[in-house]
C-alpha positions in Angstrom: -98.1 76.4 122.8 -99.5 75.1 126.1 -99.7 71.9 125.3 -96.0 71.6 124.1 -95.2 73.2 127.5 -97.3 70.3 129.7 -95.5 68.0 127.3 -92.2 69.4 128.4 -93.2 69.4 132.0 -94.6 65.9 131.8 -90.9 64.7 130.6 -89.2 66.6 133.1 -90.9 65.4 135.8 -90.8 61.6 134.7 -87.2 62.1 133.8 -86.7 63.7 137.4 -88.6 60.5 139.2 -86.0 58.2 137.2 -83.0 59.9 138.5 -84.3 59.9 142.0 -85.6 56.0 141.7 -81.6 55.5 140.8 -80.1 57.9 143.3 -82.2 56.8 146.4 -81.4 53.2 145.3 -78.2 53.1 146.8 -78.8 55.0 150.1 -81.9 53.1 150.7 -80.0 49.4 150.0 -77.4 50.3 152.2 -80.2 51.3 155.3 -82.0 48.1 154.5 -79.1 46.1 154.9 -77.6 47.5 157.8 -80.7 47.4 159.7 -81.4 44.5 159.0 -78.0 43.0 160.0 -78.3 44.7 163.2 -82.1 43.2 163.6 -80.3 39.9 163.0 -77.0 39.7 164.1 -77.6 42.0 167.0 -77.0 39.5 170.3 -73.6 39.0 169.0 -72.2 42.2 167.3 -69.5 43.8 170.0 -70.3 47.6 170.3 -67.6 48.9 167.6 -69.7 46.8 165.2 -72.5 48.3 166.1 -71.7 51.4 166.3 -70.5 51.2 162.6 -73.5 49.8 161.1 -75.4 53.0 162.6 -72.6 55.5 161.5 -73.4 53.6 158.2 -76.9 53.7 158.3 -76.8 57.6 159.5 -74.2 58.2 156.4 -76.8 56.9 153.9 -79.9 58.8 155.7 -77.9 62.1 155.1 -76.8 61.3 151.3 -80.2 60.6 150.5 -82.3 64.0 152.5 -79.4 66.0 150.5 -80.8 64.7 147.4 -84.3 65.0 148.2 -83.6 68.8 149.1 -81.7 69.5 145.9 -84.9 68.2 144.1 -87.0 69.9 146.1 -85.3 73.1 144.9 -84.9 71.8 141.2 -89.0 72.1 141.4 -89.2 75.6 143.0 -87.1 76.5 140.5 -88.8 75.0 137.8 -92.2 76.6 138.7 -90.7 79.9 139.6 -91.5 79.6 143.2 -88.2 80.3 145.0 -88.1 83.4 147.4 -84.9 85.4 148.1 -84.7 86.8 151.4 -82.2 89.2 151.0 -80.1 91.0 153.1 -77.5 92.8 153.6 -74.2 90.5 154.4 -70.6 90.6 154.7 -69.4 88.2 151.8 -66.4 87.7 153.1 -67.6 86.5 156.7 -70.1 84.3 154.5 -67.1 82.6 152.6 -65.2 82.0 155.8 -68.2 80.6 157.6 -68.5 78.0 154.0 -64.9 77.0 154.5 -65.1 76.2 157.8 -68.0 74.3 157.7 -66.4 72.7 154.6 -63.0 71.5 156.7 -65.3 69.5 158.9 -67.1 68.0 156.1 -63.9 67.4 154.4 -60.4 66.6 155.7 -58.6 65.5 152.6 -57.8 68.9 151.4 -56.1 72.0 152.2 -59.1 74.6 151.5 -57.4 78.1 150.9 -59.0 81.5 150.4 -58.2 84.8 148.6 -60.0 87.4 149.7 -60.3 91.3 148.5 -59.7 93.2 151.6 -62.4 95.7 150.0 -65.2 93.7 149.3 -68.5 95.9 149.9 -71.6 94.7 151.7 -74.4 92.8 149.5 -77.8 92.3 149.8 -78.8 88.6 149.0 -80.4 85.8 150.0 -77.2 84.3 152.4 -78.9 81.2 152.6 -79.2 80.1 148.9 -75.7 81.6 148.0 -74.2 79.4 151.0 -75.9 77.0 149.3 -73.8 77.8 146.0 -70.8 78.3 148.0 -71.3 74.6 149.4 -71.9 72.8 146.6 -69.2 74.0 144.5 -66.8 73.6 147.4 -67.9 70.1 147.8 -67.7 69.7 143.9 -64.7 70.7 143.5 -63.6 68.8 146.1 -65.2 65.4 144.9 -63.4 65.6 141.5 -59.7 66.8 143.0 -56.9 64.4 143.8 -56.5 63.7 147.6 -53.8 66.7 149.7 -54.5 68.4 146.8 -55.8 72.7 147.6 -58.7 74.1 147.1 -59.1 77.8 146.5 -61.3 80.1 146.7 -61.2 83.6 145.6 -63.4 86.9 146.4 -62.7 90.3 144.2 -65.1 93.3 143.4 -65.3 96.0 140.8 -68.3 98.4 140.5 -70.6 96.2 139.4 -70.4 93.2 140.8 -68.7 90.5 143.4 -67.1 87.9 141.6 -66.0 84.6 143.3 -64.3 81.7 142.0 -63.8 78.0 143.7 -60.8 75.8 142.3 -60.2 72.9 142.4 -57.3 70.3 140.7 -60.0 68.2 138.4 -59.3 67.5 134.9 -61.8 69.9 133.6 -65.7 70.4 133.6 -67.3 71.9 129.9 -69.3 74.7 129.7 -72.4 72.6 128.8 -72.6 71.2 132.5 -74.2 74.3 133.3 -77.3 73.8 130.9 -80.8 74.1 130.9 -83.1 71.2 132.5 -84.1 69.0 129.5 -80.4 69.5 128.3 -79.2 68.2 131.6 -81.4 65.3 131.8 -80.3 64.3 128.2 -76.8 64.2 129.2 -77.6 62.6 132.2 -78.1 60.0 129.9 -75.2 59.9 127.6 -72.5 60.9 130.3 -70.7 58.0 132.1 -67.9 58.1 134.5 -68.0 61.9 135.4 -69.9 62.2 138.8 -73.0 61.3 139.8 -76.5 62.7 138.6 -76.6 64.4 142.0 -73.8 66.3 141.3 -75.0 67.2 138.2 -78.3 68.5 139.8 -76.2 70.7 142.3 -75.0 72.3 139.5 -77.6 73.0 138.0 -79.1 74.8 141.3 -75.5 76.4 141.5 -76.4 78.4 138.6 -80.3 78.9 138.5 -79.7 80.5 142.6 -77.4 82.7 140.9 -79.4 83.5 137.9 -82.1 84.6 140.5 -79.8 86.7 142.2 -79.0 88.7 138.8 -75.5 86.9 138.1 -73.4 84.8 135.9 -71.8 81.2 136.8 -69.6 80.0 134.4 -66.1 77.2 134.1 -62.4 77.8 133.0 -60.4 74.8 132.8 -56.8 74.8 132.1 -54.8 71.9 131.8 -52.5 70.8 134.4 -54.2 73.5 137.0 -57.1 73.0 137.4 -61.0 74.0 137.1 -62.2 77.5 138.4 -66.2 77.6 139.2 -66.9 81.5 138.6 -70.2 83.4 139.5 -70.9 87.2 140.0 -73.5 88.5 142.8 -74.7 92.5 141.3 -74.2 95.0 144.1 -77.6 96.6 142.9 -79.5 93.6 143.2 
């Protein structure tokens, strides 16, 4: 049993290093050339051509520590090392503080919220649920038309939180929110539907949740849209 486990490991991990040989590979072609025109050209560039080969080469630096973090976190999930520091936070001031931060990121759509007036406090790690909150903002995002709005919603019962992100995508299935080895098969066989990246951040959009004792799940309906769901326990 063991050894099918190291087996499994083994192909994770050498699947993992493939995607992030492809992944960097952009990021990393755009520094080296941009540097190197600078190096180059550099006596004769005026400073607004300078200044964008360093907004350029800054651009790719950032893309390619956001993928190296989400992998980072793919492995602490994978080994079962990922600590929630939980504590005891307003949701709603959380959300806000996503949506802000998410304006400045993005300023091709309209991000609106809907917001329970009686959501109750929550303890949870705030860091890794911003985290969720971020990347399926940004998702959703990504995959919606240009002016189009993006929405997200906040509602409890006594259970749980439940909060959805929407955005005006054609869909995303179920499956996208699959085990490792699934993911990295379909990594393979998927063309034309976001990156791997994105792919990964969903991924650690639902194992962050798992950890918290929640759900994350799609619904797509055509012509408005795809909701993101996931639920936070209020006795977590």
């Amino acid at each position: 049993m063991k050894t099918v486990r190291y087996r499994e490991t083994d192909k994770i991990n050498s699947e993992l290093l493939s995607i992030v040989s492809h992944e960097l590979r952009a990021p990393l072609t755009a520094i080296k050339g941009y540097s190197s025109m600078l190096l180059e050209y550099f006596p004769g560039l005026t400073t607004e051509e300078t200044k964008e080969y360093i907004q350029s080469i800054d651009s790719a630096t950032e893309k390619m520590t956001g993928l190296v973090d989400s992998l980072l976190d793919v492995t602490r999930l994978e080994e079962g090392r990922l600590n929630l520091e939980k504590i005891r936070i307003d949701v709603s001031k959380l959300i806000d503080l996503a949506v802000k931060e998410a304006e400045i990121r993005n300023g091709h759509h309209e991000i609106l919220t809907a917001l329970s007036s009686e959501l109750p406090g929550i303890f949870i790690d705030p860091n890794r649920i911003r985290q969720v909150l971020d990347n399926l903002i940004d998702h959703a995002s990504k995959h919606s038309p240009k002016g189009t709005e993006i929405l997200i919603s906040a509602k409890a019962n006594e259970r749980e939180i439940e909060i959805g992100i929407t955005g005006r995508d054609t869909g995303i299935p179920e499956s996208e929110f699959c085990s490792i080895p699934e993911l990295l098969d379909k990594m393979q066989k998927i063309s034309g539907r976001g990156t791997n990246n994105s792919k990964l951040e969903l991924y650690i959009c639902r194992r962050m949740v798992e950890a918290h004792g929640g759900r994350i799940w799609a619904e797509s309906y055509t012509g408005k849209g795809t909701t993101i769901k996931f639920t936070l326990p209020l006795n977590s």
